[in-house]
SEVO-139556 format. One record per residue (C-alpha): residue number from 1; x, y negated, z. Coordinates in steps of 0.2 Angstrom, whole numbers. Layout:
// residues N
R  resi  x  y  z
R  NUM  X  Y  Z
...
// end
This chain:
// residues 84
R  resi  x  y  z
R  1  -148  266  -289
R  2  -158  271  -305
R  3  -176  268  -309
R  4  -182  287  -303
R  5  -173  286  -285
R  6  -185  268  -283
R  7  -200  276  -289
R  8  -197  293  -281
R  9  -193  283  -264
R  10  -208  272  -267
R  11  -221  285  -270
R  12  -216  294  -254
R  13  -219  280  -244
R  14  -235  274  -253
R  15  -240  284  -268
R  16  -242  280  -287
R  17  -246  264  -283
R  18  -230  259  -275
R  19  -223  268  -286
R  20  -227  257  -300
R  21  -224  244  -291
R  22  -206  245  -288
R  23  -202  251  -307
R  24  -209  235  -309
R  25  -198  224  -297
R  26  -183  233  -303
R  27  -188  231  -321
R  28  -190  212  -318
R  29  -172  212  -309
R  30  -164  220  -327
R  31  -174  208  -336
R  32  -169  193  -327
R  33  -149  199  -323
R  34  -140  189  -336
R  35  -152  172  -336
R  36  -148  174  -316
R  37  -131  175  -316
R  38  -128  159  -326
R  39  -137  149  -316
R  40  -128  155  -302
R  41  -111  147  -311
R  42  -120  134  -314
R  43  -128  132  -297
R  44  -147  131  -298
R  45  -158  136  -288
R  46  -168  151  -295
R  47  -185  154  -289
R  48  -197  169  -290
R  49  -213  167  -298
R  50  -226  181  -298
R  51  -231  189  -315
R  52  -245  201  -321
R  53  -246  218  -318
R  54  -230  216  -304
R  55  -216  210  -315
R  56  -210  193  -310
R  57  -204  177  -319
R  58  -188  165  -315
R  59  -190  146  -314
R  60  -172  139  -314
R  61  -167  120  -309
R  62  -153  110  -308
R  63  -152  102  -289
R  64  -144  87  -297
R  65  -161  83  -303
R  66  -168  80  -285
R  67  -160  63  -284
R  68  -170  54  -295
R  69  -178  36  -284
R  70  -196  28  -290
R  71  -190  14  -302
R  72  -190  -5  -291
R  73  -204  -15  -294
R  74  -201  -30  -306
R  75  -203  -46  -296
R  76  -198  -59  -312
R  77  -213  -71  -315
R  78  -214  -87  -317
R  79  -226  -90  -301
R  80  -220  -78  -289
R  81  -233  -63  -292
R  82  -225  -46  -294
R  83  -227  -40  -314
R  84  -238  -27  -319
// end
């Protein structure tokens, strides 16, 4: 599908401005081809963000980041009382 079948479909069902509108999503979907397909091998999770005038960003993050734990309280004082 090229860029002028999008935005000739688009502005049949909702004029100019969805016109623009999908040159701009399929625009944002070249842009973002190659940096998506690595972080598909590499298995992160890719999430749409929304951008000005309808392009979008990518955020990309690694899932084996998600395990990180809140570190354990120190308990090692002299008198009992937790440390600072």
């Amino acid at each position: 599908m090229t860029l002028s079948t999008i935005a000739r479909d688009a502005a049949d069902r909702r004029g100019l401005t969805g016109a623009i509108t999908a040159a701009a999503a399929w625009l944002s979907t070249r842009i973002h081809a190659a940096g998506d397909a690595r972080a598909r091998a590499a298995g992160w999770e890719i999430t749409p963000t929304p951008g000005r005038a309808g392009l979008t960003g990518r955020t990309y993050r690694d899932p084996r980041f998600a395990t990180r734990t809140a570190p354990a309280a120190r308990t090692d004082t002299t008198d009992g009382r937790r440390a600072a």
